[in-house]
C-alpha positions in Angstrom: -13.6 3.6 -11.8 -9.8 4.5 -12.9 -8.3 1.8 -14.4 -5.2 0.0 -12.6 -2.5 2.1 -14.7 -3.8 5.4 -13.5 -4.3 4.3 -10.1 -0.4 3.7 -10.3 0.4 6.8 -11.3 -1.7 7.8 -9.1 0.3 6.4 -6.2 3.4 6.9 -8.0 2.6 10.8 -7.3 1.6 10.3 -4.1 5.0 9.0 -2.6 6.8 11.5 -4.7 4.9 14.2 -3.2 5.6 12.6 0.5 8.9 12.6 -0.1 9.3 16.0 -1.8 9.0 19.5 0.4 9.4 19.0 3.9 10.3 15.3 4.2 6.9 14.5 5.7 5.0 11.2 5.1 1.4 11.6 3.9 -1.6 12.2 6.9 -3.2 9.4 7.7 -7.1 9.2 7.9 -7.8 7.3 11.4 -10.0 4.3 11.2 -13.1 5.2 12.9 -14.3 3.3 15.9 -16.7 1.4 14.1 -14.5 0.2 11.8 -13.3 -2.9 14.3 -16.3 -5.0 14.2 -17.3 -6.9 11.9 -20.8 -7.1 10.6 -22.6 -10.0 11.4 -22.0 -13.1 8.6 -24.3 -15.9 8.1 -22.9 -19.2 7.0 -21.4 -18.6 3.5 -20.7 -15.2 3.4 -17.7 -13.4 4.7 -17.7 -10.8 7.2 -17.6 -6.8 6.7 -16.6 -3.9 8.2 -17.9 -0.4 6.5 -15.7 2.8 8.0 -17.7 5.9 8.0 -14.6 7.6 8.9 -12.9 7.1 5.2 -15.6 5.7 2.9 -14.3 2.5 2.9 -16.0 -1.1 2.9 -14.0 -4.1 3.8 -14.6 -7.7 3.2 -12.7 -10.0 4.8 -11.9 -13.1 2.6 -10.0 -15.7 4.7 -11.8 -15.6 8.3 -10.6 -19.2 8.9 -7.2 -18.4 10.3 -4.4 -20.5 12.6 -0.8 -20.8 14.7 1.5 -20.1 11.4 1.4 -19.2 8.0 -1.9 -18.2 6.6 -2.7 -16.3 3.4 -5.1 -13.5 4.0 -7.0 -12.0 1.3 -9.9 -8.8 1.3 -11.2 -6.4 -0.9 -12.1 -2.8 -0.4 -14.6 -1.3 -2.2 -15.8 3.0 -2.1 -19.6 4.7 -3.3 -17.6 4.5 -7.1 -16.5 0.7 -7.0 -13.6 -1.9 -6.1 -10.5 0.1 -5.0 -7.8 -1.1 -7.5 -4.4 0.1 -6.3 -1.9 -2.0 -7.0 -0.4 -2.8 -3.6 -1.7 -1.8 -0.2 0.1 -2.1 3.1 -1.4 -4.2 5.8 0.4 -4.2 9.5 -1.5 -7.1 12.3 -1.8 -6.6 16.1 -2.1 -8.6 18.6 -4.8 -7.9 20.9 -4.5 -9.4 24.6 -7.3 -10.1 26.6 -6.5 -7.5 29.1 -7.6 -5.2 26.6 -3.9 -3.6 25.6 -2.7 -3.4 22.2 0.9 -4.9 20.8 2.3 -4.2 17.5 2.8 -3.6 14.8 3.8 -6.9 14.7 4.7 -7.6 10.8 3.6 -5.1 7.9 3.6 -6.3 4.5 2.5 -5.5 1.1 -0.6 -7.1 -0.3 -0.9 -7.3 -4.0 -4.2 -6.6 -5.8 -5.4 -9.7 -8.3 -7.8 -8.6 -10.8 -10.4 -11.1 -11.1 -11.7 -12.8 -14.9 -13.3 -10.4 -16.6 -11.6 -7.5 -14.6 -14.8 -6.1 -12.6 -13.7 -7.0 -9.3 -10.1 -8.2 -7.8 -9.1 -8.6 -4.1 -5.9 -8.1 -2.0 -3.3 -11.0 -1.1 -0.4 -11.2 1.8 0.7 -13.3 4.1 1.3 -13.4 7.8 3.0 -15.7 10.4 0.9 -15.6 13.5 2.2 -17.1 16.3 -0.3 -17.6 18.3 -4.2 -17.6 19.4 -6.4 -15.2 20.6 -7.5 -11.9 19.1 -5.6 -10.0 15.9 -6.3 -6.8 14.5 -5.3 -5.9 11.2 -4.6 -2.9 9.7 -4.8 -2.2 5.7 -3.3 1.6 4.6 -3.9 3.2 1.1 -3.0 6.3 -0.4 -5.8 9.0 -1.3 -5.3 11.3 -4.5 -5.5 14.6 -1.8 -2.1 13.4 -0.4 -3.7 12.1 2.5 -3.2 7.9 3.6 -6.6 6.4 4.3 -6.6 3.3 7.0 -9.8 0.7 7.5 -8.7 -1.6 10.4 -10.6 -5.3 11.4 -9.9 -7.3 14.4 -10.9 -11.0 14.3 -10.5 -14.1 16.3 -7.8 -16.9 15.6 -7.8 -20.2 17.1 -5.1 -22.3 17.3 -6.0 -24.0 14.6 -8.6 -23.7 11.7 -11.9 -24.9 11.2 -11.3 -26.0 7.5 -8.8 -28.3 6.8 -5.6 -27.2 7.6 -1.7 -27.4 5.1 0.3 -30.4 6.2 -3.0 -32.4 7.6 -3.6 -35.2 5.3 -6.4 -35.2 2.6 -9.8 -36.7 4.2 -10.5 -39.5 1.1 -13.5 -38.3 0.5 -16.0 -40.5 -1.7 -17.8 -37.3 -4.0 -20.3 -38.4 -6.8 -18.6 -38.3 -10.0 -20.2 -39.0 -14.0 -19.7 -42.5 -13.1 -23.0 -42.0 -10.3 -24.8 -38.6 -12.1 -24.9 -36.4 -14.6 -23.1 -33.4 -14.7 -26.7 -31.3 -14.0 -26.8 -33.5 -10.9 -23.1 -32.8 -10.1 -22.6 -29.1 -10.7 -24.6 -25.6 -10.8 -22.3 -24.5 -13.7 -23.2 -23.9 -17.3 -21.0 -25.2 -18.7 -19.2 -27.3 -16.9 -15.4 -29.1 -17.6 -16.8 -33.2 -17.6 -13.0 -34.0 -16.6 -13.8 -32.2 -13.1 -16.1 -35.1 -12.5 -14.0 -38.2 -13.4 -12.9 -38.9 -10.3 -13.3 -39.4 -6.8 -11.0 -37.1 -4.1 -10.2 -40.8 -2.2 -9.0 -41.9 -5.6 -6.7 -38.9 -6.5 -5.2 -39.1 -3.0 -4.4 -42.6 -3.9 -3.0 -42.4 -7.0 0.9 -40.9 -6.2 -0.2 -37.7 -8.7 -0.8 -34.6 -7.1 -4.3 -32.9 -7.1 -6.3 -29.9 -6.9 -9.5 -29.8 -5.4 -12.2 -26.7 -5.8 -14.9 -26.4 -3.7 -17.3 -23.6 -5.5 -21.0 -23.1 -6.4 -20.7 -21.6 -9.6 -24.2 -20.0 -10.0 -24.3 -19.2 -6.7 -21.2 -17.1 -6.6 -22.2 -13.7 -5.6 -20.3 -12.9 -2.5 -17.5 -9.6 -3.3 -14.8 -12.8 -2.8 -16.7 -14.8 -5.1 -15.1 -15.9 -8.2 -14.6 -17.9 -11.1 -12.9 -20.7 -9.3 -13.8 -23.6 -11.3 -13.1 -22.4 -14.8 -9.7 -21.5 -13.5 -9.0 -24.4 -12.0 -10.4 -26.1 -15.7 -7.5 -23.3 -16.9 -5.0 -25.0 -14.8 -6.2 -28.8 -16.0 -5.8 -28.1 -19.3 -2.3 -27.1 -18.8 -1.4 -29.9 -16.4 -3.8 -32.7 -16.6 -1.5 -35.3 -17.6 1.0 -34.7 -14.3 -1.7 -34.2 -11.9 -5.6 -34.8 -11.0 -8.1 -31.9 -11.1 -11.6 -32.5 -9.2 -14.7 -29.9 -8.7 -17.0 -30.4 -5.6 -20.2 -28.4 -5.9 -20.8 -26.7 -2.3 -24.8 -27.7 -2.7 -25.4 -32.2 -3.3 -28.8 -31.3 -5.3 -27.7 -28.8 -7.8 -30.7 -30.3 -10.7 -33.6 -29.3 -7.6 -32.1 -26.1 -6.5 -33.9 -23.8 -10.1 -32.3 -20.6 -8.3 -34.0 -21.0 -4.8 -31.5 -21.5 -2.1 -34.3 -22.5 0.0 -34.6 -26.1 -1.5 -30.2 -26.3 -1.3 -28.9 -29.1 0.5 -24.8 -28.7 1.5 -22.9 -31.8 0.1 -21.8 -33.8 2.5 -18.2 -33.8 1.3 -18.0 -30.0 2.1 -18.9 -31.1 6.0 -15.9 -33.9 5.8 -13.6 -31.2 4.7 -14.9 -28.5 7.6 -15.8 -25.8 4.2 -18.2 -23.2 5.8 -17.5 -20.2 3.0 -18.4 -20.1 -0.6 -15.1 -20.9 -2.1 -12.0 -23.0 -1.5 -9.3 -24.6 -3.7 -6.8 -27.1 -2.2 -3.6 -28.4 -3.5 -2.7 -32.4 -2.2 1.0 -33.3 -2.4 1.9 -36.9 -4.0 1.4 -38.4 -0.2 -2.0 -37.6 0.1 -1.0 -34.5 2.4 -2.9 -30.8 2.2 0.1 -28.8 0.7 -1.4 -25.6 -0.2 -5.1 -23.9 0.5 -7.2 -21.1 -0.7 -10.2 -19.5 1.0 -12.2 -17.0 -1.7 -11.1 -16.8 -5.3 -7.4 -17.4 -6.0 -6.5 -16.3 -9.4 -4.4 -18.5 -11.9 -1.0 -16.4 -11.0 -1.8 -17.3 -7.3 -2.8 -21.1 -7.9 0.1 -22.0 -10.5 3.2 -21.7 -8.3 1.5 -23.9 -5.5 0.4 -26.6 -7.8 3.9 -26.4 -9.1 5.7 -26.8 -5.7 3.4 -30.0 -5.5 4.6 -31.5 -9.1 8.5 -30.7 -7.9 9.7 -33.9 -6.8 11.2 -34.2 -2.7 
């Protein structure tokens, strides 16, 4: 796998050489047919699409879309690994029921993040849809042979979102904390942060501070999307843990009876309250107890930061 300064230069090389010669852009490499349906996802897991056409496998990592802004994140991966480029363009569609196609309707960049411990990284943008119904999106990368490779997804987008949506208040939820367990009976980490357990969600909301909530399994994080989410959200408290709260929800109630066999999991009944039906989700509450920022899938430290910010600025 090249590393994410030769991929650069890579690229670097590749626009030079489109705009050298005869002026022409680089070919593009048609999605193939296939390549607009997801495969099936089971509850947890976040849908797929594989492109025969290119080589190129797609997982989707915010399904749980809306009217407005929403952040959408994927990685790709090839046969050799994560692709790594260091920005990708992504253009949406919108896709009316009488089977005709409108767009492009916004293209942006999306930025890779490089996950902890650098072996795999996903793709963030952000769209304004304006309104329901089905969107098809579009993600372009540039191939060494000169050549611009495109995977394409259409999904579903409701007018609002199953999870918990920004600018709904905070549901003041009642989760265990040390005060009720122990931290084996809280959390499927290792070595977990105790301060992530201090606290109940109802009274963070309650307390004027702002807070950050994770929702995460850490041993059970296996998904492509699936991250260290808790240790950077234990990052973050160190950093800010005097001007704001910092709570950790384990997606599974019985962590201490689970022994690695999913079989004997129970779902927390805090992650039903808050509508959570993939692995991982981070929210940020303002100082009025509102939902200010969220994140489906990992959501690096760079990514998480500026939001929990916004929520410490005061007005």
């Amino acid at each position: 796998m090249k590393s994410t300064a030769s991929l650069l230069v890579t690229v670097l090389a590749i626009l030079m050489a489109a705009c050298a010669g005869d002026g022409r852009a680089p070919a593009t490499v048609a999605p193939s047919p296939t390549s607009s349906a997801f495969a099936a996802a089971e509850v947890g897991q976040y849908p797929e699409v594989h492109d025969p056409a290119t080589g190129l496998t797609l997982y989707f990592g915010t399904p749980d879309l809306g009217i407005g802004r929403n952040r959408v994140a994927f990685a790709i991966t090839t046969f050799e690994g994560f692709v790594r480029l260091p920005v990708v363009t992504v253009e949406t569609f919108r896709l009316p029921s009488d089977g005709t196609r409108e767009g492009p309707v916004q293209t942006h960049t999306a930025r890779f993040f490089e996950f902890p411990l650098g072996a795999r990284g996903s793709y963030v943008t952000q769209f304004d849809i304006d309104r329901a119904g089905r969107w098809a999106f579009r993600v372009r990368l540039p191939r060494p042979d000169g050549t611009v490779a495109a995977i394409e997804f259409d999904t579903p987008v409701p007018p609002v979102p199953v999870t918990r949506a920004v600018g709904t208040p905070a549901p003041p939820s009642r989760n265990r904390t040390v005060a009720d367990a122990t931290l084996e009976e809280l959390t499927t980490g290792s070595e977990p942060d105790p301060s992530l357990y201090a606290q109940t969600i109802a009274d963070a909301v309650a307390s004027g501070r702002p807070t950050m909530i994770v929702f995460a399994s850490p041993a059970f994080c296996t998904t492509p999307l699936c991250g260290p989410q808790v240790e950077v959200v234990s990052e973050l408290r160190a950093r800010y843990g005097d001007k704001a709260n910092f709570i950790h929800v384990d997606i599974f109630d019985n962590p201490h009876e689970i022994k690695g066999d999913l079989t004997r999991a129970v779902r927390s009944p805090v992650v039903e309250e808050w509508g959570i039906v993939t692995d991982e989700w981070t929210f940020v509450i303002d100082r009025q107890g509102v939902i200010s920022a969220r994140f489906e899938s990992f959501a690096s430290f760079d990514e998480l930061e500026p939001a929990l910010k916004a929520a410490l600025t005061p007005g």
